[in-house]
N, C-alpha and C positions, 0 to 999 in steps of 0.2 A: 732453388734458392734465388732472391730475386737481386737483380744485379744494380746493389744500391752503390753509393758515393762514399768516400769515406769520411767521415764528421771533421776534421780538419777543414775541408776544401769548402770554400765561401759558394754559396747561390750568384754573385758578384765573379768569383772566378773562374764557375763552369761558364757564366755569359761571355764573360773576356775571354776565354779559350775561343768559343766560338769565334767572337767578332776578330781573333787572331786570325782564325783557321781562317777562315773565310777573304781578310783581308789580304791574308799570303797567299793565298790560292791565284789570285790575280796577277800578282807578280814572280811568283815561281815557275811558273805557272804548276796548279796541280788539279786534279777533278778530286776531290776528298771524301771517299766514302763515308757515308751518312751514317753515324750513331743514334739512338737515341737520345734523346735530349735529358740531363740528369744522370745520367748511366757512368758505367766506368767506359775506360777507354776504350779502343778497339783493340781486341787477341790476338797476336801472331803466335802460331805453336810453333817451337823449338825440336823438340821433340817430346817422344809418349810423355814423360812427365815436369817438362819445363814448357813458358810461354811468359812472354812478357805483352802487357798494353803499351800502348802507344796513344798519344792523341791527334796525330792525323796519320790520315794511309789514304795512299791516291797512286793505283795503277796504270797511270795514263796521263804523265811519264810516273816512272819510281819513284814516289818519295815517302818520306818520312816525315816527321815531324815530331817535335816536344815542346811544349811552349814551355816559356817563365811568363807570368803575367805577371811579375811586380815592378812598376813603374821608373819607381827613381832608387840610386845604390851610389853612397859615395864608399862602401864597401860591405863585404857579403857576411853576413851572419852565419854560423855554423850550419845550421838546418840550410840555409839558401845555398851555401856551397855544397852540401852531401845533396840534396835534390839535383843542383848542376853536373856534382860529377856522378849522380847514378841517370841522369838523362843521358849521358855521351854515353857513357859503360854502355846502357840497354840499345843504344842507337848502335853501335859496334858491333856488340853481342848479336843483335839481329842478322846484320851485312855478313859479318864474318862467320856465324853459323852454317850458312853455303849452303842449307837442308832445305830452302825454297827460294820463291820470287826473288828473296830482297838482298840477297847476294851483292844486286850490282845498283842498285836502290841510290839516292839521292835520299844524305840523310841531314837533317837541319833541325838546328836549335833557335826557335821562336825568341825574341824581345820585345817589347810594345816600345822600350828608349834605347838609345844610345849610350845612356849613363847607364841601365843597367846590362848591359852589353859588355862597356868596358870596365864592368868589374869583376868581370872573368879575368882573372890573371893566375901567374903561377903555373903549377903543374895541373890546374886545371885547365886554362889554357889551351899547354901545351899538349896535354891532353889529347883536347880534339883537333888541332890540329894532325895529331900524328894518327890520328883513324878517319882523320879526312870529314868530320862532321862541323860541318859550315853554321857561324852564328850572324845571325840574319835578322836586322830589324824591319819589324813590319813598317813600314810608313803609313802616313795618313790615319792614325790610329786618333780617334777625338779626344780633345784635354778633357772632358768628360765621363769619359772610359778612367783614364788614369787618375780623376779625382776619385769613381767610384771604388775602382781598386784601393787607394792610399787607403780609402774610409772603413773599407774592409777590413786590410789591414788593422789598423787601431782599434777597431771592434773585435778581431780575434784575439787581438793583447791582451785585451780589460783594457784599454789606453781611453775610452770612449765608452759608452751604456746605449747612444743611439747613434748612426748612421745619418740619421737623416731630420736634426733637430727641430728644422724647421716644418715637418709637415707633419 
């Protein structure tokens, strides 16, 4: 079976994942093993019959990763807060599973802003903070990345018909 994307996730969002990954990699520092491009995330098994994806894993140090690529949040939307609280769960769930590597693992939850960073509140939150999973914006992320994100956005709404009216 071939290990496609699932039709929710924008062609916009697998690139800003990337330019995430990529961007944190420098500042975490992390060496990120290489996915293919378009693909799901990368596999950690659990056991025989669990495993969750992740979208970054870099053994050299431990780490983790889950990005949010959506740019700006004066507050989170049902779907955005159950994405945020099943990224900490599965960042947890990994660490605390204890059945390999990432037991002691550096685990971090990706942002491209600050504003959407600080709309983590509540028992999500507190959440990760009490599993110890660090939210961490990228910096130096281009206001062109987060225009093309927003545009994305409004195109998966219906809010918009073209992304890119001008060309």
């Amino acid at each position: 079976m071939k290990n496609e994307i699932h039709p929710a996730i924008s062609r916009a969002q697998l690139e800003a994942q990337e330019i995430i990954l990529a961007s944190a990699a420098r500042s975490l520092p992390a060496n990120w093993l290489k996915q293919p491009s378009g693909t799901k995330p990368l596999r950690i098994e659990l056991s025989g019959t669990a495993y969750v994806e992740v979208d970054g894993q870099s053994t050299d140090p431990l780490v983790l990763a889950e990005v949010y690529a959506s740019p700006r949040h004066k507050g989170l939307l049902p779907g955005q807060k159950k994405k945020l609280a099943t990224d900490i769960l599965k960042l947890a769930t990994v660490r605390k599973a204890g059945l390999n590597q990432w037991s002691n693992a550096r685990c971090v939850l990706l942002f491209v802003s600050e504003d959407a960073k600080k709309a983590v509140t509540g028992w999500i939150r507190e959440a990760a903070d009490i599993w110890s999973i660090e939210l961490v914006v990228v910096k130096g992320i281009a206001q062109a990345l987060d225009d093309t994100l927003s545009a994305a956005q409004l195109l998966q709404a219906g809010w918009i018909t073209d992304a890119n009216p001008e060309s």
